[in-house]
C-alpha positions as CSV (number, residue, x, y, z in Angstrom):
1,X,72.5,40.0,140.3
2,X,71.6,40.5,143.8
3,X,74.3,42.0,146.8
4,X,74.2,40.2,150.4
5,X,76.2,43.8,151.3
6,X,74.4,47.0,152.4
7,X,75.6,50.2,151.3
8,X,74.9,54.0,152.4
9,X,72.7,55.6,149.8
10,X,74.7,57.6,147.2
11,X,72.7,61.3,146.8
12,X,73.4,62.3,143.8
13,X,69.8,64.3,142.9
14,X,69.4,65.2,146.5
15,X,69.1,69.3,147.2
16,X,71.8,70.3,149.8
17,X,72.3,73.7,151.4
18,X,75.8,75.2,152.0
19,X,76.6,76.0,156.2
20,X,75.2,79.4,156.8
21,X,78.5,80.5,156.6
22,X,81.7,79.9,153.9
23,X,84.3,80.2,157.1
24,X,82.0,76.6,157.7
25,X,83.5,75.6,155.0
26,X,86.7,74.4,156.6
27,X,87.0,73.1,160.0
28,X,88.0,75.3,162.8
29,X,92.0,75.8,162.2
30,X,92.1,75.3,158.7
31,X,95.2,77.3,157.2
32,X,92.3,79.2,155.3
33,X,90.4,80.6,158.0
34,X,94.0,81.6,159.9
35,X,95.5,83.4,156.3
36,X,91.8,85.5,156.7
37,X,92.0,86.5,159.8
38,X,95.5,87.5,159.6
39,X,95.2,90.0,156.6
40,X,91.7,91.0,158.3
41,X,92.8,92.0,161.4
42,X,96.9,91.8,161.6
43,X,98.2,93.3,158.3
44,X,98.3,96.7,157.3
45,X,97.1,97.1,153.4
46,X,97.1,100.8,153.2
47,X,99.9,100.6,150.5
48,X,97.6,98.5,148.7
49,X,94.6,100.6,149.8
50,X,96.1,104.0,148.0
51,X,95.8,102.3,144.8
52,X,92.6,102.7,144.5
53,X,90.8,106.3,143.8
54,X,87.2,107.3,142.5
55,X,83.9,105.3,141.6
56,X,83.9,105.4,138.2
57,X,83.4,101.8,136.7
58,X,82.3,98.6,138.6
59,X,83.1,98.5,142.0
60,X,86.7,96.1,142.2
61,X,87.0,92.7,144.2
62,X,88.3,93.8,148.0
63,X,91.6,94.2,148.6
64,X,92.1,92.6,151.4
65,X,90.2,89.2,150.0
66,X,92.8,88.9,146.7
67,X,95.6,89.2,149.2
68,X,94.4,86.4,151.0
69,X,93.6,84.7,148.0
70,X,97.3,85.3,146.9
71,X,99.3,84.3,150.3
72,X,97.0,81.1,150.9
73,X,97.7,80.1,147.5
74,X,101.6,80.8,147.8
75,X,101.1,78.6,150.8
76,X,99.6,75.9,149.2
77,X,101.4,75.3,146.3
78,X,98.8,77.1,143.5
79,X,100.6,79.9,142.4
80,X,99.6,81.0,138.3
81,X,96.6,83.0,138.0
82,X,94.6,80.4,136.2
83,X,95.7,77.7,138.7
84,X,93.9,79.8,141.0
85,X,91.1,81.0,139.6
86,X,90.2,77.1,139.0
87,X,90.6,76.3,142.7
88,X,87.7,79.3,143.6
89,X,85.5,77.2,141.8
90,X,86.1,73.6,142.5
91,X,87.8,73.7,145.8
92,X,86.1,74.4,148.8
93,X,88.9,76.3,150.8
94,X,89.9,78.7,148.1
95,X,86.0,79.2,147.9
96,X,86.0,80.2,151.7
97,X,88.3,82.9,151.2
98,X,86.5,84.2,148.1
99,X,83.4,83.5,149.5
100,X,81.4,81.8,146.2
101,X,82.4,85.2,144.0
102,X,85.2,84.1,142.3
103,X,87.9,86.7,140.1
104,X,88.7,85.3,136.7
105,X,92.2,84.3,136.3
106,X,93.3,87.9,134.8
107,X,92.4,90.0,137.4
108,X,94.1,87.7,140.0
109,X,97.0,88.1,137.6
110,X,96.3,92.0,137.3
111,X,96.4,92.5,141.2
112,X,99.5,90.6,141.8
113,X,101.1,93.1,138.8
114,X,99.5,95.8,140.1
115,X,100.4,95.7,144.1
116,X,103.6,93.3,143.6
117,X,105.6,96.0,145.6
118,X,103.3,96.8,148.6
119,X,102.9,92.8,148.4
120,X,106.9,92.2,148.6
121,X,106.2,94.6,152.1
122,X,104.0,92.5,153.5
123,X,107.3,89.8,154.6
124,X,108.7,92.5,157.0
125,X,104.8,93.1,159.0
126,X,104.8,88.8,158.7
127,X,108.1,88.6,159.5
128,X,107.4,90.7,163.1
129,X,104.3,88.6,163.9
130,X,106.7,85.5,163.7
131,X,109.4,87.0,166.2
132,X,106.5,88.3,168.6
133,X,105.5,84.9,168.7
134,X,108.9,83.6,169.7
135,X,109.7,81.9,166.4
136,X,112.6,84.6,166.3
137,X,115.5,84.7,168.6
138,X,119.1,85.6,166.1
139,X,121.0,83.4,167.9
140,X,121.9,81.2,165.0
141,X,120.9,83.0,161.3
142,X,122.2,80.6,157.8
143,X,122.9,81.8,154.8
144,X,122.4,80.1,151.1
145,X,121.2,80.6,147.9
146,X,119.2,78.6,145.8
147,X,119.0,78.6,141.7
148,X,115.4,78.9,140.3
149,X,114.4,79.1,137.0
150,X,113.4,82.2,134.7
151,X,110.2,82.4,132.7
152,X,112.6,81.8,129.6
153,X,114.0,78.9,128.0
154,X,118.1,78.9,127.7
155,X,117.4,78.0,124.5
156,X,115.9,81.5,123.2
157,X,118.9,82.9,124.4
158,X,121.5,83.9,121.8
159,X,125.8,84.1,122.4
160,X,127.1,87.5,121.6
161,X,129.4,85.8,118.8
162,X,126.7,84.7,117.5
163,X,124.7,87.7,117.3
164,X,127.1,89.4,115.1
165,X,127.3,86.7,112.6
166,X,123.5,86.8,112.6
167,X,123.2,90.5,112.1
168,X,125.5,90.2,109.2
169,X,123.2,87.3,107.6
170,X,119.5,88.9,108.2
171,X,120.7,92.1,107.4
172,X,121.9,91.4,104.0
173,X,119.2,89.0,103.9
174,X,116.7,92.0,104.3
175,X,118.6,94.0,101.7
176,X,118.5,91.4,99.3
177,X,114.7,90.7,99.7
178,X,114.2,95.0,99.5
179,X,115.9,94.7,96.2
180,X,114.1,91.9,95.2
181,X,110.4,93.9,96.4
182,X,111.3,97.1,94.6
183,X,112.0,95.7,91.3
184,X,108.8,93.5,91.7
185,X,107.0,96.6,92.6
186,X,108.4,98.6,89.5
187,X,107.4,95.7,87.6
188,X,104.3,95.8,88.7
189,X,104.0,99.6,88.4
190,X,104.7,99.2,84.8
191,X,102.4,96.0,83.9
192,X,99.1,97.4,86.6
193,X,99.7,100.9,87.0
194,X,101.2,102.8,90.1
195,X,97.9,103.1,92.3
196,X,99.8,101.1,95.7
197,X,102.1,103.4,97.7
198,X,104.8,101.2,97.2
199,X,106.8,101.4,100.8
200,X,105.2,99.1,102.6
201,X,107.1,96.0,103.5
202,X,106.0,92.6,102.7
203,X,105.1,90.5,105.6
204,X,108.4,87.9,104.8
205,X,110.9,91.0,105.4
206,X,108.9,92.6,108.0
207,X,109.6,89.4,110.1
208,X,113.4,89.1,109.4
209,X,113.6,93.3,110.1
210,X,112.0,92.5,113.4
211,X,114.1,89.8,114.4
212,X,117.7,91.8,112.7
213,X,116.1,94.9,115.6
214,X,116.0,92.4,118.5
215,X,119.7,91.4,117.9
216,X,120.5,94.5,117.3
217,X,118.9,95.4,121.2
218,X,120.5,92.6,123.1
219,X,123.6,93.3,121.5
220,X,123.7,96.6,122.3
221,X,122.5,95.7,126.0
222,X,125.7,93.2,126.2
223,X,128.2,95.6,125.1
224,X,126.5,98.1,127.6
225,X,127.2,95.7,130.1
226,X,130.7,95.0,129.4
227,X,131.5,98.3,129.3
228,X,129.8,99.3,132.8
229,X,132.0,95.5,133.8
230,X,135.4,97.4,132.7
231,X,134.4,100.4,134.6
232,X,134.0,98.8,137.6
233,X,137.0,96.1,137.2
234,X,139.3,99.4,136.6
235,X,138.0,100.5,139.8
236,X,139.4,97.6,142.0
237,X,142.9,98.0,139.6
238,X,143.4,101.5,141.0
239,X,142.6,100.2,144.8
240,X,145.3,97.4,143.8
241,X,147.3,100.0,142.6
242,X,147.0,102.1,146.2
243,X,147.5,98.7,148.0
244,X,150.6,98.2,146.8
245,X,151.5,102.2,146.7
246,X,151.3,101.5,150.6
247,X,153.2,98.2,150.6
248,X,150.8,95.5,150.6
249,X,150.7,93.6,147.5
250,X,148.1,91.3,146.6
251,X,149.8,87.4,145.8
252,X,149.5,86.3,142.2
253,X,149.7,87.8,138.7
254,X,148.5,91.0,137.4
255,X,145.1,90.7,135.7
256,X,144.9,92.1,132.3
257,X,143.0,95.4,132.2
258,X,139.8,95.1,130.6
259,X,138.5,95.4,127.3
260,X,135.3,96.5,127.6
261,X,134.1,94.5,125.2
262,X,131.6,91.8,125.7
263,X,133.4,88.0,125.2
264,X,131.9,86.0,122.4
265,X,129.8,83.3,124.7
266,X,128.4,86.4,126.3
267,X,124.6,85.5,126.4
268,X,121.1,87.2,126.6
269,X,117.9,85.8,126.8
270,X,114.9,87.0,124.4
271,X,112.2,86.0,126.5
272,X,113.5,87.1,130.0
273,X,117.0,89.4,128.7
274,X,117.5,90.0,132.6
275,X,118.0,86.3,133.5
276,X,121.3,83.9,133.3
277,X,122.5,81.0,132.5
278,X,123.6,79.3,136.2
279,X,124.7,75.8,136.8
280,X,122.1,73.8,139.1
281,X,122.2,71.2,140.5
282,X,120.2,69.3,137.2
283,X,122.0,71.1,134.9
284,X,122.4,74.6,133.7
285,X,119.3,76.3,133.7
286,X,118.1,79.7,132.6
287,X,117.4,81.5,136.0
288,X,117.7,83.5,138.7
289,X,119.7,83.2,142.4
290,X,117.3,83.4,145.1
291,X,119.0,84.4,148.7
292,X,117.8,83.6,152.1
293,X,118.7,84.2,155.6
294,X,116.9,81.6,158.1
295,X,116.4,81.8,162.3
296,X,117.7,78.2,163.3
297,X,114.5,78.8,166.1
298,X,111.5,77.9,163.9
299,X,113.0,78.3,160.1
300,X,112.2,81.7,160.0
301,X,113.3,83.5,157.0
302,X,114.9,86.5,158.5
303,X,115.9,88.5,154.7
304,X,116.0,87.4,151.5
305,X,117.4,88.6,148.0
306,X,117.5,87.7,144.5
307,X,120.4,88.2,141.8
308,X,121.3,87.3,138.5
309,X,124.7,86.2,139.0
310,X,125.5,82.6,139.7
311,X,128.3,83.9,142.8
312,X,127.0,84.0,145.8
313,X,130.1,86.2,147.1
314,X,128.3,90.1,147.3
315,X,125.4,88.5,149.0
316,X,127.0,88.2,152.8
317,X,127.0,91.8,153.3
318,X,123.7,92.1,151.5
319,X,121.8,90.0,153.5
320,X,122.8,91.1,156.7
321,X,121.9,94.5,155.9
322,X,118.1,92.8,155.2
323,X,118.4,91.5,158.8
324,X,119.3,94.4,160.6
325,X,117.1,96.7,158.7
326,X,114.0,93.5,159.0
327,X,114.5,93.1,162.8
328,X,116.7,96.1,164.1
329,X,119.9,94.2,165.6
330,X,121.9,91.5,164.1
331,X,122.1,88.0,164.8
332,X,125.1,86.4,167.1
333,X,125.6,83.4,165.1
334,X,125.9,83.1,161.1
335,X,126.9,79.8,159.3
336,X,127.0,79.8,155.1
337,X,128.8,77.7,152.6
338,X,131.7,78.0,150.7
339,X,130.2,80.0,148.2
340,X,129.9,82.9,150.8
341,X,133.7,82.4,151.6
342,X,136.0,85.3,151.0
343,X,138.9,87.7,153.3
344,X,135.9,90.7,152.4
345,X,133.2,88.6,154.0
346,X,135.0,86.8,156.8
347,X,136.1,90.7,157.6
348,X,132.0,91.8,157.5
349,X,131.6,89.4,160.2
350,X,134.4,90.6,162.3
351,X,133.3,94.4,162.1
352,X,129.7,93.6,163.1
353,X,130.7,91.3,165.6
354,X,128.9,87.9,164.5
355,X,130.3,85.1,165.2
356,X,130.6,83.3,162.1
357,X,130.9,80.0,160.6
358,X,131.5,79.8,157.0
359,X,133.1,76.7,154.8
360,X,136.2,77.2,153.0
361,X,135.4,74.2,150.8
362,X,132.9,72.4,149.6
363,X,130.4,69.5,150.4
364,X,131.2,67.3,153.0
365,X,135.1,68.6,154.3
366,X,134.3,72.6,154.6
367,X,138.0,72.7,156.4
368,X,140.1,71.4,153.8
369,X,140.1,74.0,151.2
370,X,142.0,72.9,147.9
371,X,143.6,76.9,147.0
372,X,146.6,77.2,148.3
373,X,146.7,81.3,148.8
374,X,144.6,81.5,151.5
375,X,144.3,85.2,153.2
376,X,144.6,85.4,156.8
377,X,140.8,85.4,158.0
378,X,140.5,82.3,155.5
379,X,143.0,80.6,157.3
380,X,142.1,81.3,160.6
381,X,138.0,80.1,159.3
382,X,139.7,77.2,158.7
383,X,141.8,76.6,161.8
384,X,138.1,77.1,163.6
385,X,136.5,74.7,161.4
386,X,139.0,72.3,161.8
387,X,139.3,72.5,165.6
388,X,135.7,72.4,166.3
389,X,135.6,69.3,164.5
390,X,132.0,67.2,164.3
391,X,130.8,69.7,166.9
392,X,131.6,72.4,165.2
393,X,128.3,75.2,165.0
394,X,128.7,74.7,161.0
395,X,126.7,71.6,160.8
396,X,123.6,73.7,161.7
397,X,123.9,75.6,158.4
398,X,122.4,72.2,156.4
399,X,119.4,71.5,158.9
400,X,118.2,75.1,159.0
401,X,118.4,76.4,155.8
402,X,118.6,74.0,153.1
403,X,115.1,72.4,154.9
404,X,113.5,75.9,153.7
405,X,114.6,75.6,150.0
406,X,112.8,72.0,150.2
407,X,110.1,72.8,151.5
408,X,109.5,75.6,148.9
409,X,110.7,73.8,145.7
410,X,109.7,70.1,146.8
411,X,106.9,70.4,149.5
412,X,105.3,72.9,147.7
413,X,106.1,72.5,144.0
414,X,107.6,76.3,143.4
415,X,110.0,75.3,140.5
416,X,110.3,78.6,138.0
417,X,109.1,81.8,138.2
418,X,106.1,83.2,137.0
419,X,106.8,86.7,136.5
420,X,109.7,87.9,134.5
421,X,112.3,91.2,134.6
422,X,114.8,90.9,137.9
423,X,112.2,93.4,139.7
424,X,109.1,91.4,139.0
425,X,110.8,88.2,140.3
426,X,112.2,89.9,142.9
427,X,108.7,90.9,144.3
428,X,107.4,87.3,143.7
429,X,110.5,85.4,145.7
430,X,109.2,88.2,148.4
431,X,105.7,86.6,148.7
432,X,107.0,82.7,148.8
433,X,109.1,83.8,151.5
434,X,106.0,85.6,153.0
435,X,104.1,82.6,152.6
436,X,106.6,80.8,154.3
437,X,106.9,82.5,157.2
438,X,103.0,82.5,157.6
439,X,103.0,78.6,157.4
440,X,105.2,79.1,160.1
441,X,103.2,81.4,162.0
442,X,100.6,79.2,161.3
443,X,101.5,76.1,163.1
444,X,100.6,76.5,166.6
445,X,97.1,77.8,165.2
446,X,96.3,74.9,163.6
């Protein structure tokens, strides 16, 4: 059948030659080219440099090129080893940066391993490009934190109630099956001769022993816990104790001391023991609480944490601490929500003289707080909420920093960590806020 329509010729068999150079690869400005130049000629890698001694074995990839590779890939959304590893071969940015000699996914995930601390540095080196480029002034910082998930189901997680029923269960299990393999083996000694050893344990109580040893550990580690809890809870009794020795006593009833034991719903994880269970906004999750401070200039990320505790209440101090030590002063301005609320926060704020704008309740009315015992800085948070009204400096808080957890989870597609162990994840939430900041950095470039 014939066609009226002319078409450009499709060249599939035709011989091509690539530009003379891979930065052609991309068009002048592309994110690649800028992540390149900035590790090339703006970043210092020397902690990643001393990692590297001698010239035995084959010569590694370059340092500086698998940074690059890791920040621009942060940046863009790939961010598992084999994820990347694919994109050096089939996409032509990521094969600017590697310029056409490609790592296999392991070492990409061997160098991030390997350098994840001088990599969690490199935020603080980004972090003074962006305020030397004016995306950085402190006048308004906002505080939040965001719930990510572990590299763990909740469901291979285990209730401490629960372990000591099933230690009870596999460990007479194990005992019966013992009983049952030494009078088979005696059997069998008597019917074939005694030529085995005898003591080696069949691969169906092997399993069960390993399993009764892992309950065993995280069982152990929760009572650990609950112990070093009761320590420190007996601590704050005896401050109570001086508070009211000098006449100040605390409103309400007298907790009960602590029992040091761990409480039956008490859970670890198997797969990730360090993370939580935290209630998220879909759900409860197994995860981790990821902090961030952000400049309302330019949505900076000014200092950032990670805990596994679902409060945000010790993080105030915490982050401020990152900011001062990040940028060497302290901002003017600091908004947070209700989570952050408390007399020891609101008194932080005082001391360092920031002027700060924190919700005493949640969602949409963060001046009508529903306790009733309210301590004196509460109340006079509240009393400036209230006053201030719709023009109070609060409503920045949702358009600076809630933006920056969308635009990392959503935008991006970060979701649940890759790494696991607190440390590990810690260092990882250190290079997604890198990368942030270097998108940021990025824009007037591109």
């Amino acid at each position: 059948m014939g066609m009226s329509k002319s078409f450009r010729d499709w060249h599939l068999d035709q011989d091509l030659l690539f530009p003379p150079s891979v930065q052609d690869f991309v068009p002048a400005g592309h994110l690649a080219r800028f992540v390149v130049g900035l590790v090339r000629d703006d970043l210092d890698l020397s902690a990643i440099y001393a990692g590297y001694s001698g010239e035995k074995g084959q010569p590694p990839y370059h340092p500086a090129m698998m940074t690059a590779l890791l920040l621009y890939g942060y940046a863009v959304g790939v961010y598992s080893s084999r994820r990347i590893a694919r994109a050096c071969g089939e996409r032509v940015d990521f094969m600017s940066i590697v310029a056409l000699d490609a790592p296999d996914f392991r070492t990409v995930s061997d160098f991030r391993k390997r350098h994840l601390k001088a990599l969690e540095g490199l935020f603080v080196q980004v972090l003074k490009l962006c305020e030397r480029a004016g995306l950085v002034r402190l006048g308004h910082v906002a505080l939040d934190g965001t719930k990510v998930r572990a590299n763990a189901s909740k469901h291979k997680a285990m209730s401490y109630g629960r372990m000591a029923e099933r230690e009870k269960e596999l460990a007479a299990e194990v005992r019966g099956w013992l009983k049952a393999a030494e009078t088979a083996d005696a059997e069998e000694d008597r019917l074939y001769g005694a030529d085995n050893r005898g003591d080696e344990l069949p691969a169906w109580v092997a399993d069960k022993q390993k399993r009764l040893e892992k309950i065993r550990e995280a069982k152990a580690a929760l009572e650990a816990e609950a112990r070093a809890a009761a320590g420190k809870e007996l601590g704050a009794a005896a401050a109570e104790d001086k508070r009211k020795a000098e006449g100040r006593k605390k409103p309400g009833r007298k907790a009960k001391p602590p029992s040091g034991e761990p409480e039956a719903k008490a859970q670890r994880n198997f797969t990730d023991p360090e993370s939580r269970v935290m209630l998220a906004r879909d759900g409860f999750i197994q995860g981790y609480n990821a902090q961030a401070a952000v400049d309302s200039t330019a949505q900076v990320i000014v200092a950032h944490g990670l805990v596994a505790s679902q409060s945000d209440h010790d993080q105030l101090t915490a982050l401020l601490d990152g900011i001062e030590a990040n940028l060497g002063r302290m901002p003017r301005e600091a908004s947070a929500d209700s989570g952050f609320c408390s007399e020891a926060n609101l008194a932080v704020l005082d001391e360092r003289g920031i002027a700060g704008y924190v919700a005493v309740a949640r969602a949409k009315h963060p001046d009508k707080a529903k306790r009733k015992l309210l301590g004196p800085l509460t109340l006079t948070m509240q009393k400036k909420l209230k006053r201030a009204g719709r023009r109070t400096r609060y409503r920045l808080r949702k358009q600076v920093v809630e933006p920056v957890f969308g635009q990392i989870k959503q935008a991006r597609g970060f979701r649940q960590f890759l790494l696991r162990g607190i440390d590990k994840v810690r260092g990882e939430w250190a290079m997604l806020c890198t990368a942030h900041n270097l998108l940021k950095l990025a824009k007037p470039a591109s």
